[in-house]
Backbone as JSON Lines, residues from 0, in Angstrom:
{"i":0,"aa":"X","n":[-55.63,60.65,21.59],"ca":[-54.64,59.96,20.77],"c":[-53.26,60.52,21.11]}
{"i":1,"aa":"X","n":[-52.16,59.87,21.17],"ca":[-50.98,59.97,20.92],"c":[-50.13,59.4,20.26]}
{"i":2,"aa":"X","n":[-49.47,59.91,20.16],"ca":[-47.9,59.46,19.16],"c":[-47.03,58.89,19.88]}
{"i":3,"aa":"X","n":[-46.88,57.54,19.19],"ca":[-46.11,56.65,20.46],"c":[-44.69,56.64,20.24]}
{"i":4,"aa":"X","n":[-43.42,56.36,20.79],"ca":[-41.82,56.06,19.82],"c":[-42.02,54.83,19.08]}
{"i":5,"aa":"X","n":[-41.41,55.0,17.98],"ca":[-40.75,53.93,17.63],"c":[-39.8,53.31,17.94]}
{"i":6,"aa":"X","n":[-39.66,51.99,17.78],"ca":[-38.56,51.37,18.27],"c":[-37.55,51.33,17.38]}
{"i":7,"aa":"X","n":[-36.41,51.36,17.77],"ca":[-34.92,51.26,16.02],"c":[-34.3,50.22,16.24]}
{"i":8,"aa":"X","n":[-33.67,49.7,15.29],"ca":[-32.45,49.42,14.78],"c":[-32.59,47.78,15.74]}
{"i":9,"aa":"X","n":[-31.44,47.92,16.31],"ca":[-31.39,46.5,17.39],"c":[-31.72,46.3,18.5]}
{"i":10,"aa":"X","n":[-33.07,47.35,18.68],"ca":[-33.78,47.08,19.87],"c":[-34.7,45.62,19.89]}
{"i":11,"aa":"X","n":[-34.8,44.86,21.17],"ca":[-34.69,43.61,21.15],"c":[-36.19,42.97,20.6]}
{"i":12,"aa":"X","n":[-37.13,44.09,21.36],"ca":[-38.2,43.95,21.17],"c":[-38.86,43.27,19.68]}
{"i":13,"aa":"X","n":[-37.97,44.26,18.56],"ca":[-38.3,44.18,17.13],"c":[-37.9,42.14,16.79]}
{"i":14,"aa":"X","n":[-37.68,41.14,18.13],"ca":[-37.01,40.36,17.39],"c":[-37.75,39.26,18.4]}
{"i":15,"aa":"X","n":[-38.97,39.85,18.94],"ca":[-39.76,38.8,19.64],"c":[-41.15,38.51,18.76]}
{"i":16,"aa":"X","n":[-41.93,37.36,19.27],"ca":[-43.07,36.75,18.7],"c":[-43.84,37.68,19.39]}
{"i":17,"aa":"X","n":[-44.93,37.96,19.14],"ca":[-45.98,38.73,19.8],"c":[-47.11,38.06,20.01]}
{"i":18,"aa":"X","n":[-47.81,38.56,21.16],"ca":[-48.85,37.34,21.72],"c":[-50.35,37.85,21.18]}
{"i":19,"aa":"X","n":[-51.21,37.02,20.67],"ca":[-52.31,36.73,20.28],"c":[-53.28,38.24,21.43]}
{"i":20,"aa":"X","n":[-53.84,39.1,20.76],"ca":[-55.08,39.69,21.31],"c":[-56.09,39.23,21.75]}
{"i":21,"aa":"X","n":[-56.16,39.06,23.1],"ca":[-58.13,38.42,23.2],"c":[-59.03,39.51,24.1]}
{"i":22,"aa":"X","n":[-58.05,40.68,24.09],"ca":[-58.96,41.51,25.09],"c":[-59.35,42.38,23.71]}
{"i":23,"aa":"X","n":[-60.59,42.96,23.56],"ca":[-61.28,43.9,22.76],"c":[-61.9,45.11,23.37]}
{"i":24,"aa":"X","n":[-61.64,45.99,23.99],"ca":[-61.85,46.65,24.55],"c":[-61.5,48.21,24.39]}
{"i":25,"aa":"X","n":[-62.33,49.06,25.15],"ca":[-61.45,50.7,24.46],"c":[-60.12,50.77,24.56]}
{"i":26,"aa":"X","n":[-59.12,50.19,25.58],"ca":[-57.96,50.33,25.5],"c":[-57.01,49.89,24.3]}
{"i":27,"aa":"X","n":[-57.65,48.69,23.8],"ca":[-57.57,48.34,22.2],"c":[-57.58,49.86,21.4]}
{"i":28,"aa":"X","n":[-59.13,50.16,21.28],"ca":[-59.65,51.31,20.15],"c":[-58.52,52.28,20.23]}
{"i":29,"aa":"X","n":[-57.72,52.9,21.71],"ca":[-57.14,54.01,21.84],"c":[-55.69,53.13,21.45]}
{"i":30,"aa":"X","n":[-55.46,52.52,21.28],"ca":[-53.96,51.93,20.82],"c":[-54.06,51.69,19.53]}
{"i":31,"aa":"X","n":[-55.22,51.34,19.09],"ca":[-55.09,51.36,17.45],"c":[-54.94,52.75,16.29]}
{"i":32,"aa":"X","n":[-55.86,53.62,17.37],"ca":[-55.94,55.13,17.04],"c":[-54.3,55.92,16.95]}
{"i":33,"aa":"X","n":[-54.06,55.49,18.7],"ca":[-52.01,55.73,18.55],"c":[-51.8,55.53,17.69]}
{"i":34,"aa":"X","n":[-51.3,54.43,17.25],"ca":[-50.58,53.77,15.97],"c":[-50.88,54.31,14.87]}
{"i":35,"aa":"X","n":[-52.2,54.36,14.17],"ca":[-52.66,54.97,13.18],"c":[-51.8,56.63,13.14]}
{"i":36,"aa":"X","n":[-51.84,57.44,14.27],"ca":[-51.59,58.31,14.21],"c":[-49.79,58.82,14.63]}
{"i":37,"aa":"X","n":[-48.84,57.32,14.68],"ca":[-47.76,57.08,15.04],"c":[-47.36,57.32,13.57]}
{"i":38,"aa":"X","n":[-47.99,55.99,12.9],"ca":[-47.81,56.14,11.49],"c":[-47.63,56.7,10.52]}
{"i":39,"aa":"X","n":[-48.99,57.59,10.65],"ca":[-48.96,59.01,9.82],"c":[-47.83,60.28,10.09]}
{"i":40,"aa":"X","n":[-47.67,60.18,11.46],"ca":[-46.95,61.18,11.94],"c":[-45.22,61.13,11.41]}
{"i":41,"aa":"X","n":[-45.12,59.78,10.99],"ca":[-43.67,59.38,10.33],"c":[-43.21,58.7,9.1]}
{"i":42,"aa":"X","n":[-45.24,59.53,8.53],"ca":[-45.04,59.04,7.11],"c":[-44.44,57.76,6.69]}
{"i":43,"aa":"X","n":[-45.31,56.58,7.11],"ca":[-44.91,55.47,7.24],"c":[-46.36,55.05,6.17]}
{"i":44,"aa":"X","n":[-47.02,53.75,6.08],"ca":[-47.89,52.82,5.09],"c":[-48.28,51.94,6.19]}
{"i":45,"aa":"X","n":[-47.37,51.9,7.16],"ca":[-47.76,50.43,8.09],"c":[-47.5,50.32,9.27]}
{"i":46,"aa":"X","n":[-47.72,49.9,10.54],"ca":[-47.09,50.08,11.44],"c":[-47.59,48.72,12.31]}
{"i":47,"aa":"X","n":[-46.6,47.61,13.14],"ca":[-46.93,46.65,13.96],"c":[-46.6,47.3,15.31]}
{"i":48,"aa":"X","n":[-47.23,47.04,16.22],"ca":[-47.35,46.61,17.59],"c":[-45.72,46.81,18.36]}
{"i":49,"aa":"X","n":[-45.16,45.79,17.91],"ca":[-43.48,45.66,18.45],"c":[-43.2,46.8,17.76]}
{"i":50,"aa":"X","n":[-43.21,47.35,17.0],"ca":[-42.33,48.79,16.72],"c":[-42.74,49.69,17.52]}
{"i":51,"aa":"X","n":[-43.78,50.05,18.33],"ca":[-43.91,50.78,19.56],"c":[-43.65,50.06,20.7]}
{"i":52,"aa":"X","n":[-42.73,48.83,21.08],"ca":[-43.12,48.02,21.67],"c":[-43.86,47.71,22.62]}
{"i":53,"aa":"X","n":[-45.15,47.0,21.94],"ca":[-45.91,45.87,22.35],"c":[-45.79,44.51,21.68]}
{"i":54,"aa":"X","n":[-45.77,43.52,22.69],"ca":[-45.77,42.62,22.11],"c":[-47.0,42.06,21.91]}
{"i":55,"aa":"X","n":[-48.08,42.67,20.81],"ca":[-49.46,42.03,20.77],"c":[-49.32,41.94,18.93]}
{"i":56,"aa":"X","n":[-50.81,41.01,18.7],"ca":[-50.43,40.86,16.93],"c":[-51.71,42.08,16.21]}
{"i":57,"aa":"X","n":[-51.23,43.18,16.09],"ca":[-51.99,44.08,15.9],"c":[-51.35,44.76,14.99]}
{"i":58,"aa":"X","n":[-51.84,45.38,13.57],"ca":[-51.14,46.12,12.31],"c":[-52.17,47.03,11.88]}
{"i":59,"aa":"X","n":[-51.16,48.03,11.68],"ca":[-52.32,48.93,11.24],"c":[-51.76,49.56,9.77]}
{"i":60,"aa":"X","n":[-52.52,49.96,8.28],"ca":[-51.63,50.05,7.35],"c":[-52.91,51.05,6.49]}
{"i":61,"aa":"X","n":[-52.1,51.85,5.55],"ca":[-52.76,52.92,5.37],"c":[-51.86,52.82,3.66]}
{"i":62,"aa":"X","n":[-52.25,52.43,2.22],"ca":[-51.36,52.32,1.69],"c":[-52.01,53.59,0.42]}
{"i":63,"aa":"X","n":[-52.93,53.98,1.04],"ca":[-53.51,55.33,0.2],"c":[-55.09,54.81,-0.01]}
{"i":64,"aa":"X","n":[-55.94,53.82,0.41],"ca":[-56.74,53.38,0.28],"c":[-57.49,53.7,1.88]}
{"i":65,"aa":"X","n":[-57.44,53.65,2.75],"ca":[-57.84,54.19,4.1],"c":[-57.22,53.29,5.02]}
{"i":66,"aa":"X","n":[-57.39,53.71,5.91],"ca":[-57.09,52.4,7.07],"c":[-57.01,51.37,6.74]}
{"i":67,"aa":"X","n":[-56.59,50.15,6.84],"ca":[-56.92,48.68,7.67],"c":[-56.54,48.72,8.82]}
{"i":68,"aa":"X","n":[-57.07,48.14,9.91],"ca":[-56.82,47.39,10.99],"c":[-56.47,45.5,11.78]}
{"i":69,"aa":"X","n":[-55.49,45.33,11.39],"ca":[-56.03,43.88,11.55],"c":[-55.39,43.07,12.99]}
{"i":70,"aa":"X","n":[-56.07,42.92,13.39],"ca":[-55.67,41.92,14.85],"c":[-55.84,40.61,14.88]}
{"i":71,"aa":"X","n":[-54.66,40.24,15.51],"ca":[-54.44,38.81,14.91],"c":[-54.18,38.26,13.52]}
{"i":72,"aa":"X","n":[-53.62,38.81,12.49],"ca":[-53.84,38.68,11.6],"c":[-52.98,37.31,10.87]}
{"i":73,"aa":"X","n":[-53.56,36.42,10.29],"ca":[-53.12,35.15,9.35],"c":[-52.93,35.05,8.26]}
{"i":74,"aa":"X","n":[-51.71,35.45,7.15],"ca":[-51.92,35.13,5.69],"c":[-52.15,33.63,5.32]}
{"i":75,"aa":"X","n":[-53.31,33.79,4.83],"ca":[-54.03,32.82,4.07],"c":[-53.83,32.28,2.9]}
{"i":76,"aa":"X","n":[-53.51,33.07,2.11],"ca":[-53.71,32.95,0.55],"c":[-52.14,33.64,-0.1]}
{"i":77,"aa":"X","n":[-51.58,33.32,-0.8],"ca":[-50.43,33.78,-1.4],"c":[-50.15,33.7,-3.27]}
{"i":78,"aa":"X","n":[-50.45,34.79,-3.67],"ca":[-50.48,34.73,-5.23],"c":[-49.47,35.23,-5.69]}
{"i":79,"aa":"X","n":[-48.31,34.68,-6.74],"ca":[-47.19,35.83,-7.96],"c":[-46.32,36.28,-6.78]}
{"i":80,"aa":"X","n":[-45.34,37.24,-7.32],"ca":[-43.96,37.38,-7.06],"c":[-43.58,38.79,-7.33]}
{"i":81,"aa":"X","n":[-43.47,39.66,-6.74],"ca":[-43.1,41.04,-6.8],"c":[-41.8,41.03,-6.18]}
{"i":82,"aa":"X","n":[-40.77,41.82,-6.69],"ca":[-39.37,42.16,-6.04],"c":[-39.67,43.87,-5.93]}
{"i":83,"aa":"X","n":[-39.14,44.33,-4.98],"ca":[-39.3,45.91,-4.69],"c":[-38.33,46.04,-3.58]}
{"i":84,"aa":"X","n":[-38.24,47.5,-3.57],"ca":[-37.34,48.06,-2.14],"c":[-38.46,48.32,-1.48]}
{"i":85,"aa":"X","n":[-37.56,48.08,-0.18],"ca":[-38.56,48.27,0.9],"c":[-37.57,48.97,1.88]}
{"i":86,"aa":"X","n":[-38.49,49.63,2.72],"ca":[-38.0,50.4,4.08],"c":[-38.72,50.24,5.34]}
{"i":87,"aa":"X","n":[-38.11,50.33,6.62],"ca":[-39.14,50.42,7.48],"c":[-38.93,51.66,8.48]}
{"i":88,"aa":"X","n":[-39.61,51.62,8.91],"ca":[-39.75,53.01,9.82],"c":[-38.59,52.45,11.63]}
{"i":89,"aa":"X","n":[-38.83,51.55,11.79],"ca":[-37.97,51.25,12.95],"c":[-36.15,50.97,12.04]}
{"i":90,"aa":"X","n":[-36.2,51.02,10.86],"ca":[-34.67,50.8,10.42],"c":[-34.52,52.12,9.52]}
{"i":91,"aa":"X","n":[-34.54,53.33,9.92],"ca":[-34.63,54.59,9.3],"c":[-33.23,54.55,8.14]}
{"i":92,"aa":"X","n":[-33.53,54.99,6.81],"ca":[-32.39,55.17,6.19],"c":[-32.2,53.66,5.38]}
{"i":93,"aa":"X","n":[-32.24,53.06,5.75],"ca":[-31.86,51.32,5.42],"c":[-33.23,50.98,4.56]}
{"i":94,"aa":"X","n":[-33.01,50.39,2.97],"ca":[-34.11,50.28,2.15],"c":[-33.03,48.5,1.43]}
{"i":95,"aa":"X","n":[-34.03,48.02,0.98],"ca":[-33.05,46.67,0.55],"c":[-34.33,46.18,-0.55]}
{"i":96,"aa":"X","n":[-33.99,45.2,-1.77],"ca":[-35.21,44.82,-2.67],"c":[-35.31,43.46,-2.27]}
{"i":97,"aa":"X","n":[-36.73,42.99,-2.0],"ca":[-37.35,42.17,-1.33],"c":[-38.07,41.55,-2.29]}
{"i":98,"aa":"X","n":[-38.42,40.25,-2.32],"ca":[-39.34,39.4,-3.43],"c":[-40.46,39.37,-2.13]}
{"i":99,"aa":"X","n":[-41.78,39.43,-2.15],"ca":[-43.02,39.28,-1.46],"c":[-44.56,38.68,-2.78]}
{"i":100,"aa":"X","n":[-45.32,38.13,-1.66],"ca":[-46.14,37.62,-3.2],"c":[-47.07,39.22,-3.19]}
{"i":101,"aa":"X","n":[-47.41,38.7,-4.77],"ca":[-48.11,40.16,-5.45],"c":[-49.64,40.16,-5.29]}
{"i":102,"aa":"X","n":[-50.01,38.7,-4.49],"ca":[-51.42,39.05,-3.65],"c":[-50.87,38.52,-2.49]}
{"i":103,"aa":"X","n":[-52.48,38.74,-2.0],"ca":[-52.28,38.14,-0.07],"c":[-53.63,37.94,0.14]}
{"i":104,"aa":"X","n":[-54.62,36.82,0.97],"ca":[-55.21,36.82,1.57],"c":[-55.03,36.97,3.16]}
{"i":105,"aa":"X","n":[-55.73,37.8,4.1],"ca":[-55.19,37.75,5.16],"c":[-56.67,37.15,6.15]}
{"i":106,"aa":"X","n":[-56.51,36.66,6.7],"ca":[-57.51,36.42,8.03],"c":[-57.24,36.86,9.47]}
{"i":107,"aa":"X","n":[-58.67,38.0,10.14],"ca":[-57.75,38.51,11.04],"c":[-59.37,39.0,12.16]}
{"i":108,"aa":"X","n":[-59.01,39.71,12.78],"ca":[-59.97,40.67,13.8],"c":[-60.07,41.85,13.1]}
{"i":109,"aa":"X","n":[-61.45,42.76,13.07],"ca":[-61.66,43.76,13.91],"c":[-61.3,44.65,15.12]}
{"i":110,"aa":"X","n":[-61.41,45.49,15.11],"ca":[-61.48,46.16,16.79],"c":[-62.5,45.63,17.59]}
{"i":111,"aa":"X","n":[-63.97,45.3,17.04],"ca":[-64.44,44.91,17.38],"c":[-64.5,42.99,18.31]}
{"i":112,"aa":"X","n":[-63.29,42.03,17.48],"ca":[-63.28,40.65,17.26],"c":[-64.18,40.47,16.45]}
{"i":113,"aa":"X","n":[-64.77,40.72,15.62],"ca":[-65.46,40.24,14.66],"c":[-63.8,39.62,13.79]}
{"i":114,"aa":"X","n":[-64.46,38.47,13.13],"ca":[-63.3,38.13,12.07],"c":[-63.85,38.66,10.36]}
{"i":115,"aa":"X","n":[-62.72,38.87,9.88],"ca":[-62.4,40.17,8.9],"c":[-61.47,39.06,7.84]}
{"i":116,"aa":"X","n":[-61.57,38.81,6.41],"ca":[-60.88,38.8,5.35],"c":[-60.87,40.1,4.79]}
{"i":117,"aa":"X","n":[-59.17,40.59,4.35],"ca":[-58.94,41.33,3.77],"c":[-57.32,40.69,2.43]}
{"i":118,"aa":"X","n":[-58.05,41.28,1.3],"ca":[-57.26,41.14,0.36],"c":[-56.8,42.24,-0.23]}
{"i":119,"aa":"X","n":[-55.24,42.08,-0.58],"ca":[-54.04,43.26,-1.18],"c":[-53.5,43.06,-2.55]}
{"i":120,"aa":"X","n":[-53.29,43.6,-3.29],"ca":[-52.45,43.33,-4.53],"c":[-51.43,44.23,-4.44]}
{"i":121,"aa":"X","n":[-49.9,44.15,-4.61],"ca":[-49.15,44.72,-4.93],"c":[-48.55,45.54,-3.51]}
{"i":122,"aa":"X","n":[-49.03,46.81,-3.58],"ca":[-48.09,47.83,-2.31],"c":[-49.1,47.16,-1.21]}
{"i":123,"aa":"X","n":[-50.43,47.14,-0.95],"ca":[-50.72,46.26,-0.07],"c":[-50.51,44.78,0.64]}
{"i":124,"aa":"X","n":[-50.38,44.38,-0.34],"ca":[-50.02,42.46,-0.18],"c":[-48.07,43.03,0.64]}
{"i":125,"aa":"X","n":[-47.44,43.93,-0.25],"ca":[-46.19,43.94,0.37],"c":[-46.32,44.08,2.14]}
{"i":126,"aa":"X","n":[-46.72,45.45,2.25],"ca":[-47.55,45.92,3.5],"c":[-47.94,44.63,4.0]}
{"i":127,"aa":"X","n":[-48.74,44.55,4.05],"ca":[-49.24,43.3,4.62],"c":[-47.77,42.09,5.09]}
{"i":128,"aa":"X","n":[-47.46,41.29,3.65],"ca":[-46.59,40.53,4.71],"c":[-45.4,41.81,5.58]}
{"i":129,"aa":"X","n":[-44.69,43.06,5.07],"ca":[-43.94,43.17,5.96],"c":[-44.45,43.49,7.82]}
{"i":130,"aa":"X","n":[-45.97,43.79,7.47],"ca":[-46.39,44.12,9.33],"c":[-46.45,42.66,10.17]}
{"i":131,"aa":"X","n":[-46.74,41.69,9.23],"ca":[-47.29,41.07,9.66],"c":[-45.88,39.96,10.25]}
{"i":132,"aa":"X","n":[-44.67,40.07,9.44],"ca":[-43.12,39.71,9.8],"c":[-43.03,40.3,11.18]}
{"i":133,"aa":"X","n":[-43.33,41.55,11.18],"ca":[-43.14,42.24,12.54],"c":[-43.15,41.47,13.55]}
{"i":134,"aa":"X","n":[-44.6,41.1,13.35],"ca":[-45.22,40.28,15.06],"c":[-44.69,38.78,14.84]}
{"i":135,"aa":"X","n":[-43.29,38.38,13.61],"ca":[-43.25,37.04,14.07],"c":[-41.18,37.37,14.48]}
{"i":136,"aa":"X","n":[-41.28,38.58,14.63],"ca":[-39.65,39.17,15.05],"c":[-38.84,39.21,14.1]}
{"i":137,"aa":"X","n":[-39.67,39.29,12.56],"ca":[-38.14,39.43,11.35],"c":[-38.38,40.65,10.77]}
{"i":138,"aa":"X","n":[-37.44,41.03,10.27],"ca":[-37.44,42.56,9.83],"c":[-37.08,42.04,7.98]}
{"i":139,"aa":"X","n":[-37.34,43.56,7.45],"ca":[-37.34,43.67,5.81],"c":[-35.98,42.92,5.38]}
{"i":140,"aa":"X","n":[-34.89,43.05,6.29],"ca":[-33.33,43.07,5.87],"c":[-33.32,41.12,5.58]}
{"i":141,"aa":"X","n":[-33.95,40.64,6.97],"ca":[-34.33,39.21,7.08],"c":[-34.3,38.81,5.04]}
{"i":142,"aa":"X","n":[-35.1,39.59,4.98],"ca":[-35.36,38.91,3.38],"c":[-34.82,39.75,2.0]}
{"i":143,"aa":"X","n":[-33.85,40.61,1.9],"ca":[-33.26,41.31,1.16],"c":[-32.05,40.0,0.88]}
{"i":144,"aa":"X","n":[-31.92,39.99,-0.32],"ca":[-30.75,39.45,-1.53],"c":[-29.82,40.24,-2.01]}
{"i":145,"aa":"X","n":[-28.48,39.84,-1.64],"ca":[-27.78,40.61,-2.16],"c":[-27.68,41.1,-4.06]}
């Protein structure tokens, strides 16, 4: 495992679409493991793909409950209305209050490709849509109100 950089601020990467996973393979397992351990290492909840840049749709999020992993991932389902600050780890310092829904259904991969529903309420569902903004190139600020 290693600890990969993050990407900051107005690096370009953070502002591309990211392309669909179809390879499943150990090089997958050892990039998901990175990240996981990118994450932790910067005391982060979440981490996409383009913030180390890759452009693949891969999130990995840890919101005190254990891992998720999700590849490819699709919100499905959208319940209620939470406003909160949010931060991200590629915009260090910079926190803004964000409305996100207060559930989420998501549809997604495994490491394996097996397909995976996973559901969030609250700091998860947030998590969730902000990784999942990642891989479509918008950041937290995108949706902050003055």
């Amino acid at each position: 495992m290693a600890i990969r950089m993050i990407r900051k601020d107005d690096d370009p990467v953070l502002r591309k679409i990211s392309k669909v996973v179809d390879k499943f393979d150990n090089k997958l397992h050892v990039l998901l493991e990175d990240m996981v351990e990118t994450m932790y290492d910067a005391d982060g909840v979440g981490l996409a793909a383009p913030q180390i840049g890759l452009l693949k749709r891969i999130v990995v999020i840890d919101v005190g409950d254990g891992i998720v992993e999700l590849i490819n991932p699709e919100i499905i389902e959208e319940k209620g209305k939470q406003t909160g600050d949010e931060g991200c780890l590629s915009l260090p310092g910079e926190t803004g209050k964000v409305t996100r829904p207060e559930y989420v259904k998501v549809k997604a991969q495994d490491r394996s490709g097996n397909e995976i529903i996973v559901e969030g309420w609250d700091l998860m569902a947030r998590a969730v849509c902000h990784e999942v903004d990642h891989l479509n190139g918008v950041l937290f600020t995108d949706h902050v109100k003055e």
